[in-house]
N, C-alpha and C positions, 0 to 999 in steps of 0.2 A: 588530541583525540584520546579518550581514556581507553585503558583496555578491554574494557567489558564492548563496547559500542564497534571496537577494531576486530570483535569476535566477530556480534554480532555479522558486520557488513561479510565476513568470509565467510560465516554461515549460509548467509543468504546467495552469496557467488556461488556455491556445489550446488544449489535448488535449481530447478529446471527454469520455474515461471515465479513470479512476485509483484507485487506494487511497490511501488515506492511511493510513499505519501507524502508530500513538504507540509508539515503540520500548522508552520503558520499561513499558509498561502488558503487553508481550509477554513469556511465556514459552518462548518456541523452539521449541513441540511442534509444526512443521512442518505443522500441517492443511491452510493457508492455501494450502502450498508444492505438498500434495500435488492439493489442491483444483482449484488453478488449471488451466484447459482450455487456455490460450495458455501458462504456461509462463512468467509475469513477475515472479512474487517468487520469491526467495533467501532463507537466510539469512546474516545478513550473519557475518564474521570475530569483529565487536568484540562488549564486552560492554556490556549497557547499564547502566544505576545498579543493579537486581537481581543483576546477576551472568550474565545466560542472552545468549546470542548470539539474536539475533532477526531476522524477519523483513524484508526489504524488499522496494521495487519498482525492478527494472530501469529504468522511465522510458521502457517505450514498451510498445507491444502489449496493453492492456487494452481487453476490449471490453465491461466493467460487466456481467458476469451479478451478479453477486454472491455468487459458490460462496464466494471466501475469507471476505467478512462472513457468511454463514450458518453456515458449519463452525467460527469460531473459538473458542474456550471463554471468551474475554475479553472480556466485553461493552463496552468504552471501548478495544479495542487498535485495531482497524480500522474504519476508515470507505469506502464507496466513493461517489467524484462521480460523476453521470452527468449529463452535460448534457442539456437540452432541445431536442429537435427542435424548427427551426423550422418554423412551419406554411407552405404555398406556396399 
């Protein structure tokens, strides 16, 4: 694992909510993109092992509803984290 991508993933652990996207498991049909209420995934330029340009995440503004996991047609392309409240 390089060290830019060992950032990334700790950056992403302190964020409350996130997607995780598996890029090749994604066909590009934009549901995800269209889905989203905040407006955080793209698709990206490149192509992944399949050939299809695919979805990603911007890296901020996700507030875990779940729209992009619900609408996707790929059941192993997206995941989303949502952290646990603590209790007070």
């Amino acid at each position: 694992m390089s060290e830019n991508s060992s950032l990334k993933t700790d950056s992403l652990k302190l964020k409350s909510s996130y997607p995780i996207i598996h890029k090749d498991e994604c066909k590009g049909c934009k549901r995800c993109i269209s889905e989203c209420k905040e407006n955080v995934i793209e698709l990206c330029h490149e192509l992944n092992n399949l050939g299809y340009n695919y979805a990603k995440y911007k890296d901020d503004g996700c507030i875990g509803c779940g729209n992009c996991y619900y609408t996707c047609p790929e059941p192993l392309a997206i995941e989303v984290y949502i952290s646990r409240r603590k209790r007070k």
